[in-house]
Each structure stands twice: as C-alpha cells, then as structure tokens.
N, C-alpha and C positions, 0 to 999 in steps of 0.2 A: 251468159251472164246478162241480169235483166239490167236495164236504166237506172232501176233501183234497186238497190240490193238491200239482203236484211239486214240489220245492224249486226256487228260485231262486238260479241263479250269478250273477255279477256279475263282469266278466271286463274286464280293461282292454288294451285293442286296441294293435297292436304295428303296424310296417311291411309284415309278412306276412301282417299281418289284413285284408286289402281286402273278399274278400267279404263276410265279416262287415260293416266299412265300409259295401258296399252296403247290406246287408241293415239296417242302420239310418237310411241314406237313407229305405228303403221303411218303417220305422217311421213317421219323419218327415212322410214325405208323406201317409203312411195320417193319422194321428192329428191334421194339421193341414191337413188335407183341401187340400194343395197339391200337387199334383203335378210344376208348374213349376220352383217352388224345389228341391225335392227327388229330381230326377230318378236316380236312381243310376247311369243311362248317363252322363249328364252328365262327370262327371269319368273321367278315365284313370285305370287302375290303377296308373301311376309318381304322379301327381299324387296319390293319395291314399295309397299308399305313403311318399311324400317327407312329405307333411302328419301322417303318423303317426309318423314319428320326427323330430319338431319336439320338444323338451320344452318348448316352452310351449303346448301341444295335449293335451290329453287327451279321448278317446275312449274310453267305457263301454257295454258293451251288459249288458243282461240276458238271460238266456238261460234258458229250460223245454224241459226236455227236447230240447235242443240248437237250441232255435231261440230269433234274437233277437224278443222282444215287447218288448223297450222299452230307452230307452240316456240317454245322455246326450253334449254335446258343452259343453269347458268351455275354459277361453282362463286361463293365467297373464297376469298381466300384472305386470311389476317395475314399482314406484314412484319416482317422481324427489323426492316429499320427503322420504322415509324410505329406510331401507335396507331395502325388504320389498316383499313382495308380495301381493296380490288374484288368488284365481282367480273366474271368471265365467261361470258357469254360461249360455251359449248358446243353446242347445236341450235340450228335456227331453219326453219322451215315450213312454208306453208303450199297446201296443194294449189296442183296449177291452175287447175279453175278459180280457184281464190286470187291468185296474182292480183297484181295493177291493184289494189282495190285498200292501200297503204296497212295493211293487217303488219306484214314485219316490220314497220317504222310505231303502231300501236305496239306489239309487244316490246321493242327496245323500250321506248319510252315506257313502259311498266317495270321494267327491269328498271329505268334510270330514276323511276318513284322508289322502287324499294331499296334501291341502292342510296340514296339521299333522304331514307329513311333510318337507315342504317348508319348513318355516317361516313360512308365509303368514298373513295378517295376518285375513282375512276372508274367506268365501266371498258372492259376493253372485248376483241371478237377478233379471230383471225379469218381471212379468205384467202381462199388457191386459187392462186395463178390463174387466168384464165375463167375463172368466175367473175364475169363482167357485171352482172346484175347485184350479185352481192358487193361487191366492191365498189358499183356505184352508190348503192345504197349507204353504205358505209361511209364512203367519202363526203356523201350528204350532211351524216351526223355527227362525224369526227376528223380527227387528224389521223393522217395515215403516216404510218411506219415501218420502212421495210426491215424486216427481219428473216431471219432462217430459222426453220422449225427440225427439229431432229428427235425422230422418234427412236430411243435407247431401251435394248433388248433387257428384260426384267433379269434372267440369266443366261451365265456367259458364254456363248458360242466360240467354242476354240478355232474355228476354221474363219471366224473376221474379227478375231482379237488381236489378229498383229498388223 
C-alpha cells in the first residue's frame, strides 16, 4: 500500500449493476474466507438484478481505481410498533490490502446517509465474538448490545424438536 492511496468511491449498486453484484460476492467470500456462501455463480443475473431494485435492499460497493475492495449489503426493515424504520447492515467487508485505509467507516457512513434519507430510526450490525476489528470498529460508531443470535431451522427436524 502506497503513502498515497487512490481515492475511494462509494457507489450504490442499481439493477444493471450485477457484475459489480458479483464482484462483491467475491469481496465476501475472499474476506470471510467462505467460499460456499458466497459463491457469485450462485445466483442468476435476473435473480440479482430483481434483488437490486428491491428498495428495501441496498447494495454498496467500494471501488479503487475501478475495482470493488469492499461493500456492503444492508436490509430495511419497516416497523410494526412505530411508524419507522431500521436499516441492517448484513454483510460488511473489505479486502485485506484495502484495510487500515477507513473504507468500512465510509461505507457505514453511506449506509447512515441513506438511512437519514429515509427517515429511519437507527442503523444497527451485529459482530461474532472474537471479531476484534469489527467490533472495535463498531464500538467507534455506536452503542454496543449484547444480545443472542439464534438461527431457527426454516423446517422441522423431528430429531431437535424436543
């Protein structure tokens, strides 16, 4: 990494943006060293197409010198006891060569534009345990919450329903 680095865009992804799309899948799975989850074949280019002009989806990549190093993937969500909304920052990640160089404190802060464009009530993001970097990160820009996360099987497995 030079002394000086190239500026950082910050570009928020449209329906025509699929390869880009991809090209932040492969952020994803570089930077969370998954490959599974994050396959960028995975999905069809109507299916992520469709998913990017959803407006309660927003899609951010960062971009050097015209290549995605890091992005974000964020979810509105409208509230049922208020008349407002939470957006939810999803996924977050930027390549390691990119590090140190505040690109994930620019994308929150574009997430917290469109979110206070919106009207929205809070931006919130969860970190695991033992992610020290995101969590300090985190801790920088908000109030921290411990909570439990429980991921619940879509159908019912008879052998852990009792």
């Amino acid at each position: 990494m030079s002394d000086n680095p190239s500026p950082t865009i910050i570009q928020q992804l449209s329906p025509g943006d699929t390869a880009r799309a991809r090209d932040l899948l492969d952020v994803f799975s570089a930077a969370f060293e998954d490959e599974m989850t994050y396959d960028a074949k995975a999905s069809s280019g109507n299916y992520l197409s469709k998913l990017l002009a959803r407006e309660h989806f927003i899609a951010l990549v960062a971009l050097v010198e015209g290549k995605v190093v890091g992005g974000v993937a964020a979810y509105e969500m409208q509230k049922l006891e208020q008349e407002r909304s939470e957006l939810y920052i999803y996924d977050l990640a930027v390549l390691e060569g990119h590090r140190r160089r505040h690109i994930a404190t620019q994308l929150i802060n574009a997430v917290r534009k469109i979110a206070a464009e919106r009207g929205a009530w809070v931006v919130f993001v969860q970190a695991d345990q033992g992610d020290d970097p995101a969590i300090a990160l985190y801790t920088g820009l908000g109030t921290r919450e411990d909570v439990l996360h429980f991921d619940i099987a879509v159908e019912d497995d008879e052998e852990n329903a009792s």
